[in-house]
C-alpha atoms as a printed R data frame, in Angstrom:
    type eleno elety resid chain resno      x      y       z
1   ATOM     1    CA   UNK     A     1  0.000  0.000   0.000
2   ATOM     2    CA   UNK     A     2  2.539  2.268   0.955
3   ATOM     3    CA   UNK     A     3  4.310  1.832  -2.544
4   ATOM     4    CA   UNK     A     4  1.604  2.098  -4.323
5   ATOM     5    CA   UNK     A     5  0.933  5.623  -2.464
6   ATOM     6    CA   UNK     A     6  4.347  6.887  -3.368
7   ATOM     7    CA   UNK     A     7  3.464  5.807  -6.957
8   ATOM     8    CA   UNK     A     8  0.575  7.519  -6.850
9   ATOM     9    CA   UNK     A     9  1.653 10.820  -5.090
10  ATOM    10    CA   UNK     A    10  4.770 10.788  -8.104
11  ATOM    11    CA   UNK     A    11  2.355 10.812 -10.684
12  ATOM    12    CA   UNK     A    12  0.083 13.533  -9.314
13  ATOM    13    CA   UNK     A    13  3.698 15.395  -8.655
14  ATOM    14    CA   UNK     A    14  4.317 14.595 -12.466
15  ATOM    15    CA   UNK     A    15  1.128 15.408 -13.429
16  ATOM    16    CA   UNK     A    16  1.375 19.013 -12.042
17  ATOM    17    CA   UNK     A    17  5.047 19.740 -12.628
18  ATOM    18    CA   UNK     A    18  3.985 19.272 -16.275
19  ATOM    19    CA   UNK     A    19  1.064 21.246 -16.345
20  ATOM    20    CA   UNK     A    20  3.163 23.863 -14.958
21  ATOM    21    CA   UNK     A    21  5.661 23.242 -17.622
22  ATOM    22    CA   UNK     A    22  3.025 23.639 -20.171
23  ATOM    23    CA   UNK     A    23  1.634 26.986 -19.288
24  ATOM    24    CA   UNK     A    24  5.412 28.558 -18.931
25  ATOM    25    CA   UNK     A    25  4.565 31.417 -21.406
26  ATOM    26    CA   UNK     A    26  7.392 31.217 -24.846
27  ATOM    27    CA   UNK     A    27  8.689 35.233 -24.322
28  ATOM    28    CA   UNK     A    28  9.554 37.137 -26.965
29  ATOM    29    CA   UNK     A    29 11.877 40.265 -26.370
30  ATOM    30    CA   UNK     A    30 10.821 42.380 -29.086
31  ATOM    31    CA   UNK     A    31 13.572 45.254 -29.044
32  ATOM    32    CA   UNK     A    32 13.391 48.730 -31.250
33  ATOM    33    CA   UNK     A    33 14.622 52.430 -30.965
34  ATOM    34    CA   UNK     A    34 11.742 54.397 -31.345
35  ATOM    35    CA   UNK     A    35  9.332 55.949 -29.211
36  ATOM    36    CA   UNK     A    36  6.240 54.138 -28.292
37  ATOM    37    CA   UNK     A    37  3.958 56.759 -29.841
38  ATOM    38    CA   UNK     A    38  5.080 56.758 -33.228
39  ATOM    39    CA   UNK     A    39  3.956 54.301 -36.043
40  ATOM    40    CA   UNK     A    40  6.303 51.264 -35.662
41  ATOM    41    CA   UNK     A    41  6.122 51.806 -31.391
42  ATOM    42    CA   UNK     A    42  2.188 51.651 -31.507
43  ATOM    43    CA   UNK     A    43  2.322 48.678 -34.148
44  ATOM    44    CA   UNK     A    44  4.671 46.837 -31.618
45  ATOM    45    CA   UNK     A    45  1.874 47.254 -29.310
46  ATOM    46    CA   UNK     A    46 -0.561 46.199 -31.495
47  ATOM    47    CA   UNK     A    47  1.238 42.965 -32.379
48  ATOM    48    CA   UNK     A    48  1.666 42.062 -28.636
49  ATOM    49    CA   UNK     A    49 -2.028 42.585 -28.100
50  ATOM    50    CA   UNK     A    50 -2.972 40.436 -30.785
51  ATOM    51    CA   UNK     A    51 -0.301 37.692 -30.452
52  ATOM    52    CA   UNK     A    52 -0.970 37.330 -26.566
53  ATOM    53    CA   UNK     A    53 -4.991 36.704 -27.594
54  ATOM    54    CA   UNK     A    54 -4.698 34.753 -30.239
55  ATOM    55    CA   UNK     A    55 -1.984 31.716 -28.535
56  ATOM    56    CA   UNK     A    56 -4.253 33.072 -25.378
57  ATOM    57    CA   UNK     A    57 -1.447 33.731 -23.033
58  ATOM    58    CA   UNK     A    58  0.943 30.777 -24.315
59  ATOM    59    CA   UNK     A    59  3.241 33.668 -25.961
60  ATOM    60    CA   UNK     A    60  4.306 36.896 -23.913
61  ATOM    61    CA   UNK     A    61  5.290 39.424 -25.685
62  ATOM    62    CA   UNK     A    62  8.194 41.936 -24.041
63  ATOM    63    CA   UNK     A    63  8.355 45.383 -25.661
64  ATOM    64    CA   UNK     A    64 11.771 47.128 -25.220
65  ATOM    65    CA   UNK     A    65 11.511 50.932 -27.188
66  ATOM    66    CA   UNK     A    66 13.283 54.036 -27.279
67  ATOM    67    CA   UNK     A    67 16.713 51.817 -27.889
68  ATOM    68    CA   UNK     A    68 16.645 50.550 -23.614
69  ATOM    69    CA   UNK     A    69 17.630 47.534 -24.216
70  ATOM    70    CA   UNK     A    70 20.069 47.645 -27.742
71  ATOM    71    CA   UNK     A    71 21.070 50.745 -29.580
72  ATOM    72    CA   UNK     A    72 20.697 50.432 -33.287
73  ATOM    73    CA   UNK     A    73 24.295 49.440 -33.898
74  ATOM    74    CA   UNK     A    74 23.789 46.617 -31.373
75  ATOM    75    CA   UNK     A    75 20.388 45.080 -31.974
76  ATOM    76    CA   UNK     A    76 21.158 43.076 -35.112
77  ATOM    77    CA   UNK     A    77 23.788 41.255 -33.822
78  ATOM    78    CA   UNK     A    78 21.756 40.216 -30.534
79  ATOM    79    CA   UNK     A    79 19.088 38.867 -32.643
80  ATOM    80    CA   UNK     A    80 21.246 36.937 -34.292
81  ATOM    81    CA   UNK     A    81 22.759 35.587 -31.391
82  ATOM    82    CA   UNK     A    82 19.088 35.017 -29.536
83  ATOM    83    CA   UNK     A    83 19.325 36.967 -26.871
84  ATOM    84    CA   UNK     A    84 16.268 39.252 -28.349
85  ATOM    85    CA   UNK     A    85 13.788 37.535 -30.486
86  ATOM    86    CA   UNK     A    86 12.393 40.088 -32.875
87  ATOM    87    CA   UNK     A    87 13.393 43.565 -33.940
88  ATOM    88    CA   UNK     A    88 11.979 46.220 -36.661
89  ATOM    89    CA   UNK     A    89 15.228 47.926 -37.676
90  ATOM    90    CA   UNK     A    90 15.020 50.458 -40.564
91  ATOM    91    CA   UNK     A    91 15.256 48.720 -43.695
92  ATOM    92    CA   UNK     A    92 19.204 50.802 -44.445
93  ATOM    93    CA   UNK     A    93 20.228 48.114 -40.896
94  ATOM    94    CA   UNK     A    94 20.508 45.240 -44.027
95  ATOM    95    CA   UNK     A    95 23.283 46.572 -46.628
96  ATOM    96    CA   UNK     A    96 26.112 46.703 -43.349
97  ATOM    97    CA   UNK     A    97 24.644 42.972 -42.854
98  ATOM    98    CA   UNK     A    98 25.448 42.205 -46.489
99  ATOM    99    CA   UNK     A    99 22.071 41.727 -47.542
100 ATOM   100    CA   UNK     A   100 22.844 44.568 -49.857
101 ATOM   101    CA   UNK     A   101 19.761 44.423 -51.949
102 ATOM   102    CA   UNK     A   102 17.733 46.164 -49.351
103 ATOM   103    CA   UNK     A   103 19.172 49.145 -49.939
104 ATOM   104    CA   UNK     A   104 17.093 49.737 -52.548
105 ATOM   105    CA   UNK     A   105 14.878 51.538 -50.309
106 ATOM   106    CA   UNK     A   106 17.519 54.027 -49.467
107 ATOM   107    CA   UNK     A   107 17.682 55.570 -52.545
108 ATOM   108    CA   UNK     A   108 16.225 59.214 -53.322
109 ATOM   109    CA   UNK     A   109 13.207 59.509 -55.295
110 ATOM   110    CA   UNK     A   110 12.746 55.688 -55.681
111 ATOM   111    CA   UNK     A   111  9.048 55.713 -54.585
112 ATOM   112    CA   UNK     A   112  6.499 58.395 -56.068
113 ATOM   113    CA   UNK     A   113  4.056 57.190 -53.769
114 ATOM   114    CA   UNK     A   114  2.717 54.574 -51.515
115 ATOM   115    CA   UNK     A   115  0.828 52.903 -53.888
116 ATOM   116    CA   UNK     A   116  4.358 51.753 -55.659
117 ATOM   117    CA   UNK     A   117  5.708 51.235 -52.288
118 ATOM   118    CA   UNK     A   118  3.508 48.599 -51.493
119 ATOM   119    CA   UNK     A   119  3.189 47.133 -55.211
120 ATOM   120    CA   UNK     A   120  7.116 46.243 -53.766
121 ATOM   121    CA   UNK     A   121  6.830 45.511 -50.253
122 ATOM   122    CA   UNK     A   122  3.771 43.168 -50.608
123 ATOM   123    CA   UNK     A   123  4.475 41.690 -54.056
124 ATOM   124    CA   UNK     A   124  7.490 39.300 -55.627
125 ATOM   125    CA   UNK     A   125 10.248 41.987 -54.993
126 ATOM   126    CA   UNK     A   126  9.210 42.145 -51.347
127 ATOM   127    CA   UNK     A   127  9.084 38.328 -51.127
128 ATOM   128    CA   UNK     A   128 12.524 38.133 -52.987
129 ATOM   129    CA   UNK     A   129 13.797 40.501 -49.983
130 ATOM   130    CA   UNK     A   130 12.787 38.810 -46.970
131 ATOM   131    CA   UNK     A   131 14.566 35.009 -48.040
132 ATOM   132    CA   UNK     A   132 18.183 36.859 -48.681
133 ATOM   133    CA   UNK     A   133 17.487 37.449 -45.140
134 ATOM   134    CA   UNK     A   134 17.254 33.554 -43.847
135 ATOM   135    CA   UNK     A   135 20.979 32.881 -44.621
136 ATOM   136    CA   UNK     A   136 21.742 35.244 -41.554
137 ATOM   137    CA   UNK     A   137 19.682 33.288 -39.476
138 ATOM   138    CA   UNK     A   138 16.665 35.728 -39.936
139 ATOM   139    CA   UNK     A   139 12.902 35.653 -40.903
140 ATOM   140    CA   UNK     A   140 11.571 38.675 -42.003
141 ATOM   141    CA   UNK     A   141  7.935 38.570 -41.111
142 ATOM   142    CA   UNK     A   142  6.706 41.682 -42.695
143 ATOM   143    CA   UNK     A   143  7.235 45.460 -43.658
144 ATOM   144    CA   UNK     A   144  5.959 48.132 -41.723
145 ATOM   145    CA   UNK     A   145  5.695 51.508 -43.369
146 ATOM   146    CA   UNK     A   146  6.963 55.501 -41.755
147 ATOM   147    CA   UNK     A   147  7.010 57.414 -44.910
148 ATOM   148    CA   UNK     A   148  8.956 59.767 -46.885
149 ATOM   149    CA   UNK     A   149 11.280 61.964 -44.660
150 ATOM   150    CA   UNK     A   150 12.296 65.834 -44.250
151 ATOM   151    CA   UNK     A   151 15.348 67.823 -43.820
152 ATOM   152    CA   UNK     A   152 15.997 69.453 -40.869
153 ATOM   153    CA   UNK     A   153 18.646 71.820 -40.246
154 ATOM   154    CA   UNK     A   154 19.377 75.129 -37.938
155 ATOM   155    CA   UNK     A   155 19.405 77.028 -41.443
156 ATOM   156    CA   UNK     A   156 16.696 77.445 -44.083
157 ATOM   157    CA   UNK     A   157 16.847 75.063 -47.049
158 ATOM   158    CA   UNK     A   158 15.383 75.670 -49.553
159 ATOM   159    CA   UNK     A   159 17.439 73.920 -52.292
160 ATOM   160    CA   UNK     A   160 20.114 70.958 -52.621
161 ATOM   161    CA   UNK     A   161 22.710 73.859 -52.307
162 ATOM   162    CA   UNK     A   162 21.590 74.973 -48.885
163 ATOM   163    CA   UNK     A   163 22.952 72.260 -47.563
164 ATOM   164    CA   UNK     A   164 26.533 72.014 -49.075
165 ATOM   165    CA   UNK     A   165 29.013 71.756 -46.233
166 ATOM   166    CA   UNK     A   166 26.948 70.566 -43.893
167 ATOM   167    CA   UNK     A   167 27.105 68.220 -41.476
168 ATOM   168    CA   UNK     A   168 24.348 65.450 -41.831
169 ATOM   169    CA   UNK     A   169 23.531 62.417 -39.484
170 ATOM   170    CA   UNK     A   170 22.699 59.300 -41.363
171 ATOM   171    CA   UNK     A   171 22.351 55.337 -41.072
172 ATOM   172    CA   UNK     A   172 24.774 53.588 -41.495
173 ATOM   173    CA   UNK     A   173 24.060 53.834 -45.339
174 ATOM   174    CA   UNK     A   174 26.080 53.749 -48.852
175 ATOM   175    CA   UNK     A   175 23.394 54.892 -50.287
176 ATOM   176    CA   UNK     A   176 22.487 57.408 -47.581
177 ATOM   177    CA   UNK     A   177 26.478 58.581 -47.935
178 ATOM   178    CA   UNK     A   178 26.107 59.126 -51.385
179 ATOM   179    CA   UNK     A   179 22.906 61.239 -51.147
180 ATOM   180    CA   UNK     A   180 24.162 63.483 -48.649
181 ATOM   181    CA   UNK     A   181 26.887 63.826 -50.769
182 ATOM   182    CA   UNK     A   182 25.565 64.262 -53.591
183 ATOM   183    CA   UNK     A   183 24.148 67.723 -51.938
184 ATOM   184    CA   UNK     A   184 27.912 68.861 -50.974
185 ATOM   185    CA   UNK     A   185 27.113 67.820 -47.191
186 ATOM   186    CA   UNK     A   186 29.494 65.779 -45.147
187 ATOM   187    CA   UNK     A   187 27.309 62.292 -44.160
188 ATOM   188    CA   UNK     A   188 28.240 61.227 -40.375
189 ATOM   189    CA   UNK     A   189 26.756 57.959 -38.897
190 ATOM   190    CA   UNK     A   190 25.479 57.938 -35.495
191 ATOM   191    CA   UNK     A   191 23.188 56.108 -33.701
192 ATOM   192    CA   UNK     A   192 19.645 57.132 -32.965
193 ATOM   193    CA   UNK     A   193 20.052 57.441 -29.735
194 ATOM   194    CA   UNK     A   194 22.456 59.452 -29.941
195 ATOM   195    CA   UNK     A   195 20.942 62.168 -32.681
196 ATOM   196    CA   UNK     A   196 19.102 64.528 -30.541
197 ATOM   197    CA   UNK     A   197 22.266 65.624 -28.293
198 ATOM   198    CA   UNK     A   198 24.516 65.516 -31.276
199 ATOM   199    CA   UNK     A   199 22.225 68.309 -32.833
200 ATOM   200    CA   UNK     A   200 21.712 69.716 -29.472
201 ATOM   201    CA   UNK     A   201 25.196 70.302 -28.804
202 ATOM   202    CA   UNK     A   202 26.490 71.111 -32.748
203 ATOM   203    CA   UNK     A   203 28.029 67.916 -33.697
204 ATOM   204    CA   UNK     A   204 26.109 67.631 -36.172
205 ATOM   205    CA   UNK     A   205 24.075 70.402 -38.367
206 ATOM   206    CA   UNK     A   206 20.794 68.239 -39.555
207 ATOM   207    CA   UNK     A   207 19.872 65.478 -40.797
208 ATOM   208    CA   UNK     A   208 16.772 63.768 -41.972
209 ATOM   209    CA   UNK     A   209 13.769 61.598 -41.049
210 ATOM   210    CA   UNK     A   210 10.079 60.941 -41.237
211 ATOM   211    CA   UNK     A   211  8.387 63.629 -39.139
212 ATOM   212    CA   UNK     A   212  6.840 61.841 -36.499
213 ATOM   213    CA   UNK     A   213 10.729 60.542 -35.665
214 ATOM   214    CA   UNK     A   214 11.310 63.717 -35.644
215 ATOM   215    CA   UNK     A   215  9.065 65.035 -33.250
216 ATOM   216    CA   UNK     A   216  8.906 61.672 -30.934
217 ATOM   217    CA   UNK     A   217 12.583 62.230 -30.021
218 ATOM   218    CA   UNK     A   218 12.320 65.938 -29.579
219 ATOM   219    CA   UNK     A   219 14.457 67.120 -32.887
220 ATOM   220    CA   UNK     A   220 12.568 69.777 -33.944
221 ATOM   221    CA   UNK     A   221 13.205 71.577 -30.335
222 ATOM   222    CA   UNK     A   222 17.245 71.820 -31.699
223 ATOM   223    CA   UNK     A   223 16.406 72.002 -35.535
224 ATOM   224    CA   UNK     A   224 15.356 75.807 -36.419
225 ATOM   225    CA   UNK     A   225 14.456 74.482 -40.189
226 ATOM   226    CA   UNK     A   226 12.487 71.488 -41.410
227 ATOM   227    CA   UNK     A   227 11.746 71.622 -45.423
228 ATOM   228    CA   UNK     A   228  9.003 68.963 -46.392
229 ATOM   229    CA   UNK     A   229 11.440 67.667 -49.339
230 ATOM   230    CA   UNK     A   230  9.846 63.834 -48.929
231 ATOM   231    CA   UNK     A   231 13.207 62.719 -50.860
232 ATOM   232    CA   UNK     A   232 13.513 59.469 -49.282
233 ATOM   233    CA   UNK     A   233 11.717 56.505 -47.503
234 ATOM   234    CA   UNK     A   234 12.172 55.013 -43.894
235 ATOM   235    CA   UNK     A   235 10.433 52.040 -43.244
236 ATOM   236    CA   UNK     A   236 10.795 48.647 -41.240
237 ATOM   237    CA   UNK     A   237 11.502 44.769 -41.635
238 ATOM   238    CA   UNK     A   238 10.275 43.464 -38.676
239 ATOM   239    CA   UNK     A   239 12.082 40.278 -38.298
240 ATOM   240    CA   UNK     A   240 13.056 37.285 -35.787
241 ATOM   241    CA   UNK     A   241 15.529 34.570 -35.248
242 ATOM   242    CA   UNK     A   242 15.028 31.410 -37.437
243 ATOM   243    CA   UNK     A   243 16.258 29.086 -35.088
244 ATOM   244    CA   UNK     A   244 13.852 30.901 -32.476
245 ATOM   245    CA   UNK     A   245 10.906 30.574 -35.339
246 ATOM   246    CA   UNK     A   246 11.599 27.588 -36.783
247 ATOM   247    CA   UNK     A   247 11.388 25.607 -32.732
248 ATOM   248    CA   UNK     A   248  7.956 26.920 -32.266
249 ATOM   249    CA   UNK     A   249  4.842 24.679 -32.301
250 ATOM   250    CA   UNK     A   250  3.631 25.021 -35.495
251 ATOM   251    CA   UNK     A   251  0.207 26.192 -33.929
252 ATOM   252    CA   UNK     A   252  1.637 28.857 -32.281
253 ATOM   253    CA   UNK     A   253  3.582 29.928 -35.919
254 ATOM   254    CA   UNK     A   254  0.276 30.166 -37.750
255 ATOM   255    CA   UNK     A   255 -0.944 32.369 -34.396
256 ATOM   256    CA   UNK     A   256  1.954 34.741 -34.486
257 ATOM   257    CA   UNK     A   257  1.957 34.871 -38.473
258 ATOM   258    CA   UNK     A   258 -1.828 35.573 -37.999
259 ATOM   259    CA   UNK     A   259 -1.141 38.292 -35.445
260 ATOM   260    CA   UNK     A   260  1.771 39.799 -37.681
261 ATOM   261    CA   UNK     A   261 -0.527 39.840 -40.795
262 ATOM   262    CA   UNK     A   262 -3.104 42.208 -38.549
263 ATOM   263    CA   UNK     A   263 -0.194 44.372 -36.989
264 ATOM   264    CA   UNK     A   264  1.324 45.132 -40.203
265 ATOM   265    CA   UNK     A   265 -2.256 46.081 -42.045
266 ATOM   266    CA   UNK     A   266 -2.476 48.549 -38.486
267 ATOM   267    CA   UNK     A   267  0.964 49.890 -39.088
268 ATOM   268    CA   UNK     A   268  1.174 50.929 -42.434
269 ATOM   269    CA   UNK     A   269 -2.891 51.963 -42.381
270 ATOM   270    CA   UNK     A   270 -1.462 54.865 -39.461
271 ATOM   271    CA   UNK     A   271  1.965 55.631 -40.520
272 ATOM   272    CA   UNK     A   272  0.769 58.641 -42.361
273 ATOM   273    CA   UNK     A   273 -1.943 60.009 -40.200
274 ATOM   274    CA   UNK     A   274  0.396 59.796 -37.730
275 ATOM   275    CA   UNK     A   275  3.184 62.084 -39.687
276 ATOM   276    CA   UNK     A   276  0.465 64.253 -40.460
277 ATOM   277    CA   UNK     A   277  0.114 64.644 -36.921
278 ATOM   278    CA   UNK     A   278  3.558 65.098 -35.713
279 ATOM   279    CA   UNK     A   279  4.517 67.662 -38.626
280 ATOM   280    CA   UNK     A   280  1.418 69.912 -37.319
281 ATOM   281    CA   UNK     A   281  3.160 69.344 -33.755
282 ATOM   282    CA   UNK     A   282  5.852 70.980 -34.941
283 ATOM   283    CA   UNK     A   283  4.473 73.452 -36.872
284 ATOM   284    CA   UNK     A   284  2.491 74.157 -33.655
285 ATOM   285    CA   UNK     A   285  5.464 74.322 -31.712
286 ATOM   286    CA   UNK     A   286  6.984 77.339 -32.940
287 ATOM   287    CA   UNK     A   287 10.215 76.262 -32.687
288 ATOM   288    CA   UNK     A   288 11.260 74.932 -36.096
289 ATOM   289    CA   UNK     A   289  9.814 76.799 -39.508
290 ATOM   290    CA   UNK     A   290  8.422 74.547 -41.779
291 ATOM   291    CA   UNK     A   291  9.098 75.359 -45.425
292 ATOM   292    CA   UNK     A   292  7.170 73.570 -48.362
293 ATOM   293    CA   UNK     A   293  9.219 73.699 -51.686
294 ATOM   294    CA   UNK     A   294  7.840 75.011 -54.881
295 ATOM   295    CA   UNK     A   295  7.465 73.015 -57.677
296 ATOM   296    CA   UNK     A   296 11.149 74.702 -59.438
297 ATOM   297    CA   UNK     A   297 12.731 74.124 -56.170
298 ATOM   298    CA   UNK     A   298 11.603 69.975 -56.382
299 ATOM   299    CA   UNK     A   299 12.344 69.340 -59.631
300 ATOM   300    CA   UNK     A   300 15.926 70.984 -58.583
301 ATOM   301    CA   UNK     A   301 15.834 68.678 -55.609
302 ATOM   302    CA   UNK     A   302 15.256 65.340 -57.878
303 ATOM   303    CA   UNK     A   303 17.818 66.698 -60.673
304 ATOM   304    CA   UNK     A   304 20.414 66.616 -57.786
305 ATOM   305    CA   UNK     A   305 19.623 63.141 -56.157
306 ATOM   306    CA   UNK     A   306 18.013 61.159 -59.287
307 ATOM   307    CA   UNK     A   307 21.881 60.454 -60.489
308 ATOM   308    CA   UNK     A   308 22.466 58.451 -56.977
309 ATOM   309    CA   UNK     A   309 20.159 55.523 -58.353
310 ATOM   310    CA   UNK     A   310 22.785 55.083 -61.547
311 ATOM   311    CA   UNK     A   311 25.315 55.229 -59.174
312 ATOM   312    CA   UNK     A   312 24.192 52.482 -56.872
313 ATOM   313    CA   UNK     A   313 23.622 50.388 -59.919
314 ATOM   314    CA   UNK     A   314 26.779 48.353 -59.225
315 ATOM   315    CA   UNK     A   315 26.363 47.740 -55.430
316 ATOM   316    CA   UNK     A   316 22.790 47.029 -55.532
317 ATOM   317    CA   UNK     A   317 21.532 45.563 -58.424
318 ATOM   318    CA   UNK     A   318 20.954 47.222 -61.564
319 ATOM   319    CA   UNK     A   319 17.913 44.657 -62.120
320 ATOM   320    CA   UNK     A   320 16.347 45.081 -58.917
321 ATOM   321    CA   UNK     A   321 16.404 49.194 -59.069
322 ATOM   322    CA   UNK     A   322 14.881 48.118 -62.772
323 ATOM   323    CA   UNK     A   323 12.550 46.129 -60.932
324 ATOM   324    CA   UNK     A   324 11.145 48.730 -58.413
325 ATOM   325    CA   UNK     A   325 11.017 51.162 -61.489
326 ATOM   326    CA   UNK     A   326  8.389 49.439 -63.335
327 ATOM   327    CA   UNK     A   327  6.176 49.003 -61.047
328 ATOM   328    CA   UNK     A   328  6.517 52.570 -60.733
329 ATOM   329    CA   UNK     A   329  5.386 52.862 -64.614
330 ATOM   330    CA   UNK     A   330  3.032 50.532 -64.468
331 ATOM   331    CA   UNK     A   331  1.319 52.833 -61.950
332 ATOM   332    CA   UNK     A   332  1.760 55.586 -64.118
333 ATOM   333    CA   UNK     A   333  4.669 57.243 -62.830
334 ATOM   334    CA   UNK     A   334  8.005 58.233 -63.998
């Protein structure tokens, strides 16, 4: 009797050690460097909510913004190593990686509008993109949109030559490098994290991004000009670790794919209401002058930057620039 009741009292011990096992939530550290209130912070949020309902509680999902837990230099590399699970770097994070196709997105003028954007970003090119990534031990899961981006500077631009000799902050970029250069500025990398005080204290002059980066980190309170040029993209690949993804139930895959699906549609369906927003902010602020170009002083701005796209040919893709052209045509542009 007395064996069987240690038999007995095992199994029940068994019984709930694996039941505790099995509701042990699978975390995901989702890092990124932007504020929560902007269009890929409130998408982040978004995807949490919906992946935490839909594997109802068997997936936690741990939101790390505004760079707290990796800088942007830094997060790639932890994702690769595991020790986050998913990040939405900007899509310029790729070329340094030597996924140098992604670039694409870097360069000036390359998207007329959103509808071509997302002829690329949810069509064969897009698709294309997102398996160069899986060699580096990456899945990208989707793209998430935060439209064209503005100059900023503490003098008035009003065309490319304004800005000769200035200092710029970019990405880590060739493309980016090129563009600034291609104004007569002098491109220097930093960190995002790092941009505000860099401005702040003069060691750098400008630089550029979608508005509501901008005015989330503050930029436009150390930038005394912002000129709505809309030259370039910034958007998001919001990726995880394969060996992370690929050791999940495949139930809980399908749930998290699901929830990514619904978080991406909410993402790029805000990103420009939410730019709209923040550029009125500023406006608001009184602190920065906003200056609209004429239509003389655009067409000046593409004849300056168009040129970069030949020039990235080589280091690129001649094809895929080609590519992301067409689709442009086929929409009626260009």
């Amino acid at each position: 009797m007395k064996f069987s009741s240690l038999l007995l009292t095992l199994f029940t011990a068994s019984l709930a050690s694996g039941t505790a096992y099995a509701q042990t939530p699978i975390i995901i550290k989702f890092s990124h460097v932007v504020a929560m209130d902007t269009p890929k912070g409130k998408a982040a949020e978004r995807f949490k909510e919906l992946a935490e309902k839909a594997t109802k509680g068997r997936v936690k999902v741990e939101l790390y913004p505004n760079s707290t837990l990796y800088k942007d230099k830094e997060e790639l590399e932890a994702l690769q190593l595991g020790a986050v699970q998913m990040l939405a770097p900007s899509l310029a994070k790729f070329g340094p990686l030597g996924v140098k196709d992604f670039e694409v997105f870097d360069l000036p003028y390359i998207f007329p509008s959103k509808d071509v954007l997302y002829r690329v970003t949810e069509g064969p090119i897009g698709r294309d993109l997102m398996k160069k990534l899986e060699p580096k031990g990456i899945v990208g899961l989707g793209f998430w949109d935060n439209g064209f981006k503005v100059m900023s500077a503490n003098k008035p631009i009003h065309l490319p030559s304004d800005l000769k000799g200035q200092k710029l902050r970019i990405q880590s970029s060739k493309v980016l490098d090129a563009q600034m250069r291609a104004l007569g500025a002098n491109p220097q990398v930093l960190a995002f994290s790092e941009v505000y005080q860099a401005l702040q204290t003069g060691v750098v002059d400008g630089t550029e991004n979608p508005p509501s980066n901008l005015y989330t980190q503050k930029m436009h309170e150390v930038q005394k000009n912002v000129t709505l040029t809309n030259h370039g993209y910034l958007g998001y690949a919001v990726i995880v670790n394969k060996k992370f993804w690929d050791g999940l139930p495949a139930d809980i895959r399908g749930e998290l794919d699901g929830a990514m699906k619904a978080a991406t549609k909410y993402a790029n369906a805000i990103a420009q209401q939410e730019n709209d927003n923040a550029m009125e902010a500023v406006r608001k602020s009184g602190k920065t002058i906003v200056y609209v170009p004429t239509d003389s002083e655009r067409a000046e701005w593409r004849k300056t930057l168009l040129p970069v796209q030949k020039q990235m040919e080589e280091r690129i893709g001649k094809d895929l620039i080609m590519s992301v052209n067409r689709e442009a045509v086929a929409l009626g542009y260009k």
